[in-house]
N, C-alpha and C positions, 0 to 999 in steps of 0.2 A: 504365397505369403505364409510365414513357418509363425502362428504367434506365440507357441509355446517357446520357441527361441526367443521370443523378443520380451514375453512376459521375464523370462529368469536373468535374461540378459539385461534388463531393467532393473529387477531388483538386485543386481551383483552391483550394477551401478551405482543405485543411489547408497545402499549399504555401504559402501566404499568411498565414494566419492561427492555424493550431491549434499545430500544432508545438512552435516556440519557446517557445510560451506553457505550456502543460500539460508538457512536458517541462524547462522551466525551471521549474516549481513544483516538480516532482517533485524535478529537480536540488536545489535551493537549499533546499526544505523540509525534504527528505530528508536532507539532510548536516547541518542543522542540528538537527535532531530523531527523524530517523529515520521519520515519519508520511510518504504521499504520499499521491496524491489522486488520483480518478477527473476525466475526463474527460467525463460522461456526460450529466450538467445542463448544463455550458457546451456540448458540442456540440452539442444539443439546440434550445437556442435561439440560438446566434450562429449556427451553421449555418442555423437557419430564415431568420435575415436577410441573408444572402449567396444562399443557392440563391432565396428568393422573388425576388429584386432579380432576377436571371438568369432562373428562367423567365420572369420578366412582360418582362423588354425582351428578350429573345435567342427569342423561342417561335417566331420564322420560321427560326430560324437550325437546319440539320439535322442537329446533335448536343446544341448547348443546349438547343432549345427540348422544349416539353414541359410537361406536370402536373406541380405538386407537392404532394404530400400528404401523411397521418401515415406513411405506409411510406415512403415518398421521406426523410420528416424522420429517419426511424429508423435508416434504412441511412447517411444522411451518421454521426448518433449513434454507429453501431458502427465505421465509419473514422474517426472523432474518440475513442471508445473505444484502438483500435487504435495508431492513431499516438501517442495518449498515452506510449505505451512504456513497457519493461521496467525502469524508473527502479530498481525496490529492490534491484538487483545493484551499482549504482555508486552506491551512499551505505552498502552494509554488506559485502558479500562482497570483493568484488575492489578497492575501498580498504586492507581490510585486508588483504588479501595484498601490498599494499607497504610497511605499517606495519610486517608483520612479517617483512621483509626475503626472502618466500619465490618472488620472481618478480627478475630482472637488468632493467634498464633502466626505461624511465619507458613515461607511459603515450600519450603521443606513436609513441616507438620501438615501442611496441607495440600500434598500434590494428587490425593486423591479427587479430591473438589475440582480440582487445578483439570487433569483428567478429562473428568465428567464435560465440564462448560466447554472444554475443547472440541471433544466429541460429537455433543450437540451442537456448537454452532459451525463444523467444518461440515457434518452430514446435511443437517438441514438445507443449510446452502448449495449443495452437490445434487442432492432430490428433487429441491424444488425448479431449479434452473433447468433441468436437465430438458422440461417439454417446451419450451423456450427458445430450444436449437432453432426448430424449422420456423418460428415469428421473425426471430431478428436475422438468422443467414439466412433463409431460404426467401421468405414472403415477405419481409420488408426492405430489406438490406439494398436494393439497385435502387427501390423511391426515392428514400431518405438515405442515401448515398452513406451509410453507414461502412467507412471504410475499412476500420479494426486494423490501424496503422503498424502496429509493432507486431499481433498475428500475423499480419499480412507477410512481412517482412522474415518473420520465420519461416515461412512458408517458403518463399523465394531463395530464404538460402537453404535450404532442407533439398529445395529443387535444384539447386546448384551446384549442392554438393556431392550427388546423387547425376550429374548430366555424363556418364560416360568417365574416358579416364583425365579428361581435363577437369571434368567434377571431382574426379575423386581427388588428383592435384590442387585445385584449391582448394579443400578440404582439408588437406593436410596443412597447408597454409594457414588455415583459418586457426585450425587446431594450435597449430606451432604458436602462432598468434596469442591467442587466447592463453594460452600455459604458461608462457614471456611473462605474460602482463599478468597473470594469476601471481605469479612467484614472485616476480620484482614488488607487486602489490604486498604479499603475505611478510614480503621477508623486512620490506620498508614498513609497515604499519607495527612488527614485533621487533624490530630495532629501536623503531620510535618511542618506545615503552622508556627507554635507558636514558635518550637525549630527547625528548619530547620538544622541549626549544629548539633545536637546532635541525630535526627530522622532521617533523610535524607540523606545529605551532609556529611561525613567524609573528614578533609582533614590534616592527618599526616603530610604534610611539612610545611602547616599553623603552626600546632603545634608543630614540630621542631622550627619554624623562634621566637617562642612567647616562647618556654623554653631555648632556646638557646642565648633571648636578640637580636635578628636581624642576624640572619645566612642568607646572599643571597644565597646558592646555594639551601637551601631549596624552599625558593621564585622564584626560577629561575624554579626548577622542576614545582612547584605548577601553574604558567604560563603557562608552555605547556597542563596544562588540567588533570595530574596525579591524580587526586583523587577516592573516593569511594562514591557511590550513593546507596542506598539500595532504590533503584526503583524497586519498586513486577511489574510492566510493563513488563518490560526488562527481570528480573530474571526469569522472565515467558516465555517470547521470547523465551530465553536461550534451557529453557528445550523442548522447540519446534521445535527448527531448527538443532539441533544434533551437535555434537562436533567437526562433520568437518569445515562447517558452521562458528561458534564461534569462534575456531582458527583462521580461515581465519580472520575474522574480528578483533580480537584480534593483530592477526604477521599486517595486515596492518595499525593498529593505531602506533602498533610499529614503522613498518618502518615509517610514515608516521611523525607522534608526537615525535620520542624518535632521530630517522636518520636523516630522509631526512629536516625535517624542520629545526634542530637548526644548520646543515651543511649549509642550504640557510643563513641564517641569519650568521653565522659566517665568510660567507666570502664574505659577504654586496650585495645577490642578492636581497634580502627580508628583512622586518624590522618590526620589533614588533611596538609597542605603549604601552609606560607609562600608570597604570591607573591610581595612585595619586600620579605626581610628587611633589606636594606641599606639602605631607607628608613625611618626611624622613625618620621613619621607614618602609614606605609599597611603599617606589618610587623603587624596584628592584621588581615591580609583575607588567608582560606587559600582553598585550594581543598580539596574534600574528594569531588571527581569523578575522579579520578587514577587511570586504569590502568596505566600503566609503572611500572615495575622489579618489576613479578609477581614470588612465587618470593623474594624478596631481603629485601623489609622488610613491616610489619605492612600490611592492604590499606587502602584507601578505603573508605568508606562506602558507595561506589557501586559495588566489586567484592561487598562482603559482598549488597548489595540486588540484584544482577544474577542468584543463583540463588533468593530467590523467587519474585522477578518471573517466572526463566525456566518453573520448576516450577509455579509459578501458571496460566500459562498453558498448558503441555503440560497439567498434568492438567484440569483447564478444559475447555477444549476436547475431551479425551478421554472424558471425563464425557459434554459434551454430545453426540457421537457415541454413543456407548451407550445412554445412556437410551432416544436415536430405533433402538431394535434395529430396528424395521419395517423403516428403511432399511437397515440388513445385509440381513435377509430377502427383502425385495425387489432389491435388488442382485444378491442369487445366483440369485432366478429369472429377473430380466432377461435378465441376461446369459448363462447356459444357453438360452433361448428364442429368444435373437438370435443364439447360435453357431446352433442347431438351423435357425433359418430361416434363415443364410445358408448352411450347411451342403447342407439340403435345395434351393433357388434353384440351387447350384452343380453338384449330384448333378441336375437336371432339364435343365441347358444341355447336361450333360456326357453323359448318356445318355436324357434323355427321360422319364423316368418320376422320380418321386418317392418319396422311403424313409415308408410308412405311420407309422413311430414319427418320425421327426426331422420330418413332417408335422402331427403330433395334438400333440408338442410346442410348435411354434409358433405352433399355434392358439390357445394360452391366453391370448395377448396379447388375444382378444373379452373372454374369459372374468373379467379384470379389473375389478372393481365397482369399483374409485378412479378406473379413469380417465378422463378426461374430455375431449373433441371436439378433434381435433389441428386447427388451422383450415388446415394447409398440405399442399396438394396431394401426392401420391407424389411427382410432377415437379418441386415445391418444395423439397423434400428435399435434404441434400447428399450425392451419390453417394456409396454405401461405397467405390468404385475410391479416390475420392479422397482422403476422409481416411488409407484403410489405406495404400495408398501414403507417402503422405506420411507416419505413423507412422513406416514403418519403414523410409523415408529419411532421416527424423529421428533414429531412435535409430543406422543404419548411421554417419552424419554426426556424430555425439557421440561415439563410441566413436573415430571417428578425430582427430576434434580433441581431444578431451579423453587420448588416449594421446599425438599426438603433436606437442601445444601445452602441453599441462600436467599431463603423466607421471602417469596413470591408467589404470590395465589396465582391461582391458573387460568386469571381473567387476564391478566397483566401480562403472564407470559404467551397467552396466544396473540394479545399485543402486539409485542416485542415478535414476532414472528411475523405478523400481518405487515409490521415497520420493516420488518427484514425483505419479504417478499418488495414491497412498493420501492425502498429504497436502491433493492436490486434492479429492479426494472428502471428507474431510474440510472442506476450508475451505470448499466451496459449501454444504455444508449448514448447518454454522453462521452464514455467512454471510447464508442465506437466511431465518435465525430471528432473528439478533438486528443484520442490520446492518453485524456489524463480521466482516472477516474476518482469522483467525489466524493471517496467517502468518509471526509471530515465532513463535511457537509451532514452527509447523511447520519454519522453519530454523533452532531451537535443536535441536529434538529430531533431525532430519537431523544437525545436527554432533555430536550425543554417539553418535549409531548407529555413523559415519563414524569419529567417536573411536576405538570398540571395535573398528570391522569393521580398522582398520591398527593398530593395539595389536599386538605382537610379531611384523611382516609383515617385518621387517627397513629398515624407513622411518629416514630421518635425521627430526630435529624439523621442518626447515624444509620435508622432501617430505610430510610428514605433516601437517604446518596446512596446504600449499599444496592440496592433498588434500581435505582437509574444508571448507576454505572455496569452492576451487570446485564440490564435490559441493553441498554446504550452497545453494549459488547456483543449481543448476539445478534443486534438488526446489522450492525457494520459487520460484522464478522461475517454470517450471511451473504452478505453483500458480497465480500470480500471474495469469497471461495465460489459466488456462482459469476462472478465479473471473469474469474479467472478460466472456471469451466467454458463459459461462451468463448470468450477466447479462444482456445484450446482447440474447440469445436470450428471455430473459423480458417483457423490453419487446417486442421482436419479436412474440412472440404474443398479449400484450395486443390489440397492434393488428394482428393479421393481416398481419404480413409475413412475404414468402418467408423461409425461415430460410436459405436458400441463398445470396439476395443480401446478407442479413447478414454472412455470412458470407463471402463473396469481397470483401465492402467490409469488412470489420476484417483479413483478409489483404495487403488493401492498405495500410493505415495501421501495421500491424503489419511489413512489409517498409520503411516509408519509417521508422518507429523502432527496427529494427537499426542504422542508420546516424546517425543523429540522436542516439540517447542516448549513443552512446559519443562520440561526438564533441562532445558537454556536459560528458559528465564530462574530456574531453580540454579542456576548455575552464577549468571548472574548476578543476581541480586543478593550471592554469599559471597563473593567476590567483590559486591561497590556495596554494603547493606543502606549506602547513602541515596542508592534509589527510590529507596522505601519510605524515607524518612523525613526526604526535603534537604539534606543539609546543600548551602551555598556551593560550599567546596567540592561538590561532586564531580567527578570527572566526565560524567554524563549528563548534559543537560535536560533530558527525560522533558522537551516541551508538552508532546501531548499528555504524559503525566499531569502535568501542572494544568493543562486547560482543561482537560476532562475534570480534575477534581473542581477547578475554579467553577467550572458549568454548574456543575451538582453540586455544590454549594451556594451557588444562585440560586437557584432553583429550587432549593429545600431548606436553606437557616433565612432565617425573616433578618437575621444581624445583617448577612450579605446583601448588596444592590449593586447593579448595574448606573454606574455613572451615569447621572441624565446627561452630559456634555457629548460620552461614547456613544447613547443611545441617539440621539438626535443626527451626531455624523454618521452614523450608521444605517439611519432610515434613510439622508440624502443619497450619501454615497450608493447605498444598494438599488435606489430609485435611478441612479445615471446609470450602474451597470445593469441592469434591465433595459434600459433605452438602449445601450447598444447592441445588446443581444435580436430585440425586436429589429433595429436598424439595418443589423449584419445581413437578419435572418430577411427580410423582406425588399429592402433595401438594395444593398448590393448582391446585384444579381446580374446575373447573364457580361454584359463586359465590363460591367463594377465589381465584378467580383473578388480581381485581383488584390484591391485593398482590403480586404481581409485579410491578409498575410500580416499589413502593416498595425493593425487594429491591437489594441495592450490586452493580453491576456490575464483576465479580471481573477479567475481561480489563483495565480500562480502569484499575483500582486497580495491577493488576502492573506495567501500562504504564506508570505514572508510579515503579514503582521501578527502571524499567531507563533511564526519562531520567534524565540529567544536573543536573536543575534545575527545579524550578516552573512557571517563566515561561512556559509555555506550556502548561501546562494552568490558568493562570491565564485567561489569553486565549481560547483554549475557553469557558472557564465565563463569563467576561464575555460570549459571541456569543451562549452558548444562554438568559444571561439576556434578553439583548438581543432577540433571539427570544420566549421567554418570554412580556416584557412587551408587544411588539407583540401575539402573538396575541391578548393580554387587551387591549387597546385597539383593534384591528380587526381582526377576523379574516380578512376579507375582502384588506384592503390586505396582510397577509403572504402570505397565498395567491398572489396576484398577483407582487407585486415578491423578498417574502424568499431563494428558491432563485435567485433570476435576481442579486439582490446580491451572497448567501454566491460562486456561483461567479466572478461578475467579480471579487470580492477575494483571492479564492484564483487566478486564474490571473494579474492584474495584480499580484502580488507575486511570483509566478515570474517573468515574464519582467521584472520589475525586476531579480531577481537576476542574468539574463543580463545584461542592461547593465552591471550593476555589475562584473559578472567582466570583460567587455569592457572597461570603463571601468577596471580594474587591471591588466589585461595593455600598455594604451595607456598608463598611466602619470600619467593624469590622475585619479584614485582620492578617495576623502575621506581616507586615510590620509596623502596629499599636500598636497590644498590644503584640507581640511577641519579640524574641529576637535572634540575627544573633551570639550569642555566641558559638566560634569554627570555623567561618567563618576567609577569610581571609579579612584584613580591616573591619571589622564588616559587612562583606556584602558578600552574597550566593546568 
């Protein structure tokens, strides 16, 4: 194994090629929907066809050349991992701290701050997860059946494409695959830009209300969000997260958009908003997604559905942590065993002799019947200097920026680190069960904790949201970046790589997206400045914008309140999805198990009540059909090409998005010379 080839052949990579593109998904997906997306499938494979191309011509050269293999393929992986960056702080935290007036200047004037919070919350996350590895893959992972579905899956084709020269053949395949679908993506999302109705956007009851001479029930549907988006992001999602998954997101926009919301509104709990009463053919199209003027007048449909969705989720996922008690249990002896053995290692450099109890303690790590053959060396290992270090460089380094870049005492920010910590521990394990990781969840329930913990501390409103949305941002963010390390780590040992060099190569991509990601959202937000701002007509729906600020506004102005009607469905409803979490988890077991396939997926239902609209868990649900039906038509042909499409369509409509920002700050835009025809009111 050559790793100086694969370190440089890494960073030619993402320099080149990853970046923009995964960080642009993340940008542009994220603002529009709030969803972002792993790096882990495309680095996977476009990395295999950049580093192969370089060993086989550069292998005389005495830094390029060199072998490369499934561990070579895996460490580019976790620097494609890495550099993907901390995207979910600049589509919901630190937007809305300009929405809501709680930060001076823009986010140009302020990319130095912007920087900073990056910084700390990507390394903290990356430190603290790191001794973690051997809890969740090594010592717990075969009890609690912790599968790490999508790791896994990278692993297998990392191993496949790497089997000899039929590996190396479908690999090019894969490759060839993935490129297709990158390009036809990139080129259909920047075309879009010009005929957005006709590329893009579909919307049938537009085109009812305009053949029909002004039909309102059509306009009435077209309101709740009913249309058709030919997003290759999404449709890509789709075929990623399987048909269970989709559905669930699907039946909750239902109930959510088609039920629950026009039954608020009809019997005057909730109220839409006109969007051009002064035109009488298009005064019957409202909006009924509206969080501004909180506190003032009756809410939105989408403010009343943003505390089930939220409690949905927290208790969800709280459930799911419980049930797996093992993991508490083992958690507390872990880490008692690891204090005791670095305790006693320290006590034998220091005086030579060993403590017989912090000795007999640490031994019980043999005595362990779960777990199971670590494949990496002592010296594979990542030094505890290093991570501890760096922990508690980390937390020193947030305590300082976060006092005195965005007035937070150092009680609250080692808080917001302790949330970060639990939260993470949290979202890997569910993560590791069902796929999907919660961390809305985890940065709604950070911003009600944050709520409480500044509640009568002497805060003005605007120190007080500014407060919890950047606290809110570093326990998820956190979260965020050691959900991805574990991961990372998980594929690692599938195939026996160093976890070490895993990990100094996602350190690196993870240093090149502190700088990267704010500088997109710097890119961004001078290209749409109507992200910052709220206006309706955004071309970005920025939902977790809107519900992180709606939270911290709860939570901090006495004017704001949570609808006692919302709170009430939101205690029952999170009460039934607890019951089925316990049912699943005790319940169906052993030859019951199977109907847990058919059981509604509670996360992915909440999720569609804290979107904004449909339209894109529509698009979902048409990928994972489209999936679906492939597999029943050749199973083989989706194994092959389907993961290698899903991510070309998911990063070719990111870095479309970058263009398109580019392509509006330069002034050449479709708002310009394009045309909104098929749109409803001439406007998409």
């Amino acid at each position: 194994m050559l790793l100086t080839c694969t370190w440089v052949c890494s960073r030619q990579y993402h320099r080149h090629f990853r970046n923009p593109s995964e960080l642009g998904t993340n940008s542009n997906a994220g603002l529009k929907t709030g969803f972002t997306f792993s790096a882990n499938i495309f680095g996977s494979i476009f990395g295999y066809g950049i580093v192969k191309l370089l060993s086989k011509h550069c292998h005389n050269w005495p830094i390029l050349g060199g072998s490369f293999g499934p561990q070579e393929n895996s460490i580019i992986q976790a620097a494609a991992t890495g550099s993907g960056g901390i995207a979910g702080i600049f589509v919901a935290g630190i937007p809305a701290i300009y929405r809501l007036h709680a930060i001076e200047g823009t986010p140009q004037e302020n990319f130095g701050p912007l920087i900073t919070i990056t910084l700390v919350c990507s390394f903290f996350g990356l430190f603290f997860v790191t001794p973690l590895r051997k809890f969740f893959i090594i010592r717990v992972a075969r009890e609690l059946k912790l599968l790490f579905p999508t790791p896994t899956a990278v692993a297998l084709t990392i191993r496949s494409m790497h089997a000899g020269a039929a590996g190396a053949q479908e690999a090019i395949s894969k490759l060839k695959a993935l490129s297709l679908a990158f390009s036809a993506a990139l080129i259909q999302r920047v075309a879009s830009y010009y005929v957005i109705g006709i590329l893009y956007d579909w919307h049938p009851f537009t085109w009812i209300h305009i053949w029909s001479k002004g039909t309102s029930w059509a306009l009435n549907i077209e309101s709740w969000g009913w249309y058709w988006e030919w997003t290759p992001a999404f449709i890509g999602s789709g075929i990623l997260i399987g048909l269970n998954a989709a559905i669930s997101l699907f039946g909750g926009a239902v109930l959510a958009w088609a039920i629950i919301g026009p039954v608020l509104v009809h019997y005057g709990e909730c109220i839409g908003k006109q969007l051009y009463p002064e035109e009488p053919y298009w005064d019957s199209l409202y909006t009924f997604a509206s969080l501004s003027n909180l506190g003032h007048e009756k809410p939105s449909p989408r403010y009343w559905l943003l505390w089930p969705g939220v409690l949905i989720m927290v208790a969800t996922s709280i459930a799911e942590l419980l049930v797996q008690y093992k993991v508490l249990i083992h958690a507390g002896k872990a880490t008692w065993k690891a204090i005791c053995r670095g305790l006693n290692d320290f006590k034998i450099k220091l005086t030579g002799k060993s403590s017989p109890y912090l000795e007999a303690q640490a031994s019980k790590y043999a005595d362990d019947p779960n777990m199971v053959a670590d494949p990496a060396r002592p010296e594979d290992q990542v030094p505890m200097w290093q991570w501890m270090l760096g922990l508690v460089a980390s937390i020193v380094v947030a305590i300082i920026v976060f006092h005195y870049q965005w007035g937070m005492n150092p009680g609250l920010t080692i808080l917001a680190c302790l949330l970060g910590f639990l939260f993470s521990f949290l979202a890997i394990q569910i993560g590791a069960v069902t796929d999907q990781t919660p961390l809305t969840a985890a940065s709604k329930a950070s911003q009600l904790i944050f709520g409480a913990a500044t509640s009568g501390k002497g805060y003005s409103i605007t120190d007080a949201q500014r407060i919890n949305l950047v606290a809110g941002g570093l326990a998820s963010g956190a979260a965020d970046v050691g959900n991805a390390l574990t991961s990372d780590f998980r594929t690692g040992f599938l195939l026996s790589t160093p976890p070490n060099k895993q990990w100094y190569a996602q350190s690196m991509g993870t240093l090149i997206s502190v700088f990267l990601a704010p500088g997109l959202f710097v890119l961004f937000t001078t290209a749409y400045p109507c992200i910052l701002d709220g206006n309706e007509d955004c071309p970005f729906g920025v939902p977790s914008v809107a519900a992180w600020a709606a939270v911290a506004q709860a939570v901090t102005d006495p004017a704001v309140s949570i609808p006692w009607t919302a709170g009430i469905f939101s205690i029952v409803i999170a009460i039934v999805c607890v019951g089925q979490v316990v049912f699943r988890h005790f319940y169906l077991v052993g030859e019951r198990e199977w109907i847990r396939d058919y059981l509604p997926n509670w996360g992915a239902i909440a999720l569609s009540f804290v979107l904004p609209s449909p339209v894109f868990t529509t698009a979902s649900l048409f990928g994972a059909l489209l999936a679906y039906a492939w597999r029943k038509w050749k199973l083989s042909s989706f194994e092959l090409y389907g993961y290698a499409v899903a991510a070309g369509f998911i990063a070719g409509e990111g870095l479309g998005g970058v263009i398109g920002a580019i392509l509006q700050i330069a002034g050449v835009s479709g708002d310009v010379y394009g045309t909104n025809v098929g749109c409803p009111a001439n406007s998409c």
